[in-house]
C-alpha positions in Angstrom: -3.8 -35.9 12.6 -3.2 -32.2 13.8 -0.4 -31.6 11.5 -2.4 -33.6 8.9 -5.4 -30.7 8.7 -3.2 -28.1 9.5 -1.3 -28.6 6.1 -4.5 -29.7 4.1 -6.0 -26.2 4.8 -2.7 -24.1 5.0 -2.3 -25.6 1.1 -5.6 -25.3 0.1 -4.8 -21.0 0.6 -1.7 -21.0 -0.8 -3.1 -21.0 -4.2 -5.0 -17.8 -3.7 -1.9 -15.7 -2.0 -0.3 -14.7 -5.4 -3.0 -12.5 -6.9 -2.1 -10.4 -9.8 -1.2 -6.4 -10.0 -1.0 -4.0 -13.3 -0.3 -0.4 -13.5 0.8 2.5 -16.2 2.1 6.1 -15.6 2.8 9.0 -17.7 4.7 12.1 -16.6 5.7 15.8 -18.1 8.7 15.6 -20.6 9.5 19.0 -20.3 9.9 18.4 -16.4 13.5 18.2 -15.0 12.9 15.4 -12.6 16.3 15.8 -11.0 16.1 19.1 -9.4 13.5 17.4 -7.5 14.8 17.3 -3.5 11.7 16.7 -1.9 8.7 14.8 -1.6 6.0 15.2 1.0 3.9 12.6 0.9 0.4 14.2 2.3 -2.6 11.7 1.7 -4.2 8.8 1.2 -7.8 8.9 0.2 -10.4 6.1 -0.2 -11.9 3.4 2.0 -9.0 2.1 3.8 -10.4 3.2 7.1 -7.9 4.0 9.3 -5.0 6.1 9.9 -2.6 3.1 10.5 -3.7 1.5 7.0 -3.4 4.5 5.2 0.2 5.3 7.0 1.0 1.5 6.0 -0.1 2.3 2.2 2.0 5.8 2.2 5.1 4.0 3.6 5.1 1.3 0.3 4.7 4.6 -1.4 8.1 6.1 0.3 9.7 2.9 -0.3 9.4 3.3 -3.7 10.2 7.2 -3.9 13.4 6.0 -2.4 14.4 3.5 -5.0 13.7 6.1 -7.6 16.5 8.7 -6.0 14.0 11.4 -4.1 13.7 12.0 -0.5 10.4 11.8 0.6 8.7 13.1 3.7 6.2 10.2 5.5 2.7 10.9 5.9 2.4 10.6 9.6 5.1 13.5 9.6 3.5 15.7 7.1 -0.1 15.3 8.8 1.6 16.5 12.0 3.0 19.5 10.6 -0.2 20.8 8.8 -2.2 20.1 11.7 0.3 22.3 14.2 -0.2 25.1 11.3 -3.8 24.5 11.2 -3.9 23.7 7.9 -7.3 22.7 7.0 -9.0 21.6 3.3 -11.1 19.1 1.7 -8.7 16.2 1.0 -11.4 14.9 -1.8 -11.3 18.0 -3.4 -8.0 19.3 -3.1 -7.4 22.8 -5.1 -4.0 24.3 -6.7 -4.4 26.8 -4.2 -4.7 23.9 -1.7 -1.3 22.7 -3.6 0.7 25.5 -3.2 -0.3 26.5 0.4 0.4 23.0 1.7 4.2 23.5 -0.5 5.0 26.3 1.4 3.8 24.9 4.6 6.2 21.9 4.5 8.6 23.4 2.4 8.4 21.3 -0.4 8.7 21.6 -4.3 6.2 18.6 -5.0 3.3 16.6 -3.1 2.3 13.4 -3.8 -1.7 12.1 -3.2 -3.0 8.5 -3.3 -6.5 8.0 -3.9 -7.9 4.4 -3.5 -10.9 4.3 -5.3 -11.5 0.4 -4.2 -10.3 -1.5 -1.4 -11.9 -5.0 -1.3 -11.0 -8.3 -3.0 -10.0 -6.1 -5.9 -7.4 -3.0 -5.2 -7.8 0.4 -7.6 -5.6 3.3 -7.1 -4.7 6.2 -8.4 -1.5 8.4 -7.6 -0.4 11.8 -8.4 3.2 13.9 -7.9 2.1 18.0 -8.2 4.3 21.0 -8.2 3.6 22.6 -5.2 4.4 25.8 -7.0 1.4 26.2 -9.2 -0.8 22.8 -8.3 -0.2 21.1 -11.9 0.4 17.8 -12.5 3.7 16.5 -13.0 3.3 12.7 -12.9 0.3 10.4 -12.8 -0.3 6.5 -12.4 -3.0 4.2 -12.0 -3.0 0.8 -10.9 -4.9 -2.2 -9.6 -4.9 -6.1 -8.1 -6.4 -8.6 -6.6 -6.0 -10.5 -3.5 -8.6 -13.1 -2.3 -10.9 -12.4 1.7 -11.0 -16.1 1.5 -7.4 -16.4 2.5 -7.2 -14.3 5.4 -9.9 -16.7 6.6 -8.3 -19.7 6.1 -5.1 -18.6 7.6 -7.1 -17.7 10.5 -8.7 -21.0 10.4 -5.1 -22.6 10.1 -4.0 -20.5 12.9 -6.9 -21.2 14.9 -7.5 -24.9 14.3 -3.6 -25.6 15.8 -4.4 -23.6 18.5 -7.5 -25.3 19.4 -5.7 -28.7 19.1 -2.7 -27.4 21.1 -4.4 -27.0 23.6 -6.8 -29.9 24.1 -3.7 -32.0 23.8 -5.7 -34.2 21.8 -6.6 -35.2 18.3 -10.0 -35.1 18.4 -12.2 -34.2 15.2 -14.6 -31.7 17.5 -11.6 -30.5 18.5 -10.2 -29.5 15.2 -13.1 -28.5 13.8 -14.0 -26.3 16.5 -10.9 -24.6 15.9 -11.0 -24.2 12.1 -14.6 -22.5 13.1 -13.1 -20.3 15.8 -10.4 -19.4 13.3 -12.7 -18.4 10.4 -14.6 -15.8 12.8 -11.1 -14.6 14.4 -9.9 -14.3 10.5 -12.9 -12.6 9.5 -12.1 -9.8 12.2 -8.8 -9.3 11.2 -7.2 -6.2 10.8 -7.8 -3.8 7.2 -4.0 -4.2 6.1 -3.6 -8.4 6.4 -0.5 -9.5 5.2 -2.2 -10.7 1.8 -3.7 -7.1 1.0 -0.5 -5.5 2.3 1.2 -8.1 0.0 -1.5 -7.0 -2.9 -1.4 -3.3 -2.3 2.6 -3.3 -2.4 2.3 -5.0 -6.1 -0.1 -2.4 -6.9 1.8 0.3 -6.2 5.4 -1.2 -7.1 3.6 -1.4 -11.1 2.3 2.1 -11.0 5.6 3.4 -9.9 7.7 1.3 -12.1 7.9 4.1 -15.0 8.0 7.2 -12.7 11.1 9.3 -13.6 14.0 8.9 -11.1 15.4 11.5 -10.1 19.1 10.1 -10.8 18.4 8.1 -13.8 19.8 4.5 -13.1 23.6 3.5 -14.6 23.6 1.5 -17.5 25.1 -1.8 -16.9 28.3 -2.6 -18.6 28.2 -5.3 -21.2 30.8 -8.0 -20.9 33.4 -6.1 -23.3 32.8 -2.4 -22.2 
């Protein structure tokens, strides 16, 4: 009976983990992408609520700065450094001067801003690389997915169900139920970043990044007779 419900509900969510994600980007041709060393990677704007969220967002952003050949500075690091300077703007409203100040600060040639203009069932985002040396923009992408609340809740029914019938030791219905029940509340009060929106947001930012310039272009493979 236990691992009878426990599947039941555990399949009923699978069908909502695989969401969908789509994003486009467009950068400065007359840009030499390659003389790029550095990235700092400053902010994340938008209703994610938390510092650990938005470090958790910057990282999938770092992730794939390093596939693309550059080496980026984290967020957590950058905000340190600007805050033992005393650096101090309006991160919604973020000025060339803002730019190149915050360039010379960390010592930098670009910066790199995500703004998250929603953060709910459905993810938008928007992310920008600026030369730190006069504020203008050298790459942009926007992006956006879907994951579904409804899964996070019945995970955490799942979760919550087995551990209510683990231990009662029994099979009973009230038992199971009372779990599912105690699981939908403890799922509901989950943290911002659940694996399914971490899992969304990672999509989300994977397709806006796809066409950013690397900063070694990538080999061509070798055909079979080359």
């Amino acid at each position: 009976m236990r691992n009878y419900v426990l599947i039941t509900i555990l399949m009923a969510g699978y069908t909502f983990v695989e969401g969908c994600a789509a994003g486009k980007s467009t950068a400065r041709t007359d840009y030499d992408f390659s003389k790029v060393s550095k990235i700092a990677v400053v902010d994340v704007l938008g209703p994610l609520g938390n510092e650990g969220a938005k470090n958790q967002v910057a990282d999938m952003l770092t992730m794939e700065l390093l596939q693309k050949g550059y080496a980026p500075i984290e967020r957590a690091q950058v905000q340190n450094i600007l805050n033992e300077q005393k650096f101090q703007h309006d991160p919604n409203m973020t000025s060339e001067q803002d730019v190149v100040e915050m360039g010379n600060i960390l010592n930098v040639p670009t910066i790199m801003i995500i703004n998250v203009s929603q953060f709910s069932e459905d993810i938008s985002m928007t992310i920008k690389m600026l030369d730190a040396k006069d504020g203008s923009v050298l790459w942009v992408g926007s992006g956006q997915g879907s994951t579904e609340k409804i899964l996070s809740t019945i995970l955490g029914a799942a979760a919550g169900a087995g551990a209510g019938v683990a231990a009662s030791g029994e099979d009973s219905k009230d038992k199971v139920v009372g779990g599912v029940i105690g699981g939908v509340i403890g799922g509901a009060a989950g943290n911002l970043l659940a694996p399914q929106k971490a899992e969304a947001t990672q999509k989300v930012i994977s397709k806006i990044c796809k066409d950013m310039p690397a900063r070694i272009p990538a080999a061509k493979k070798k055909g079979l007779f080359h």
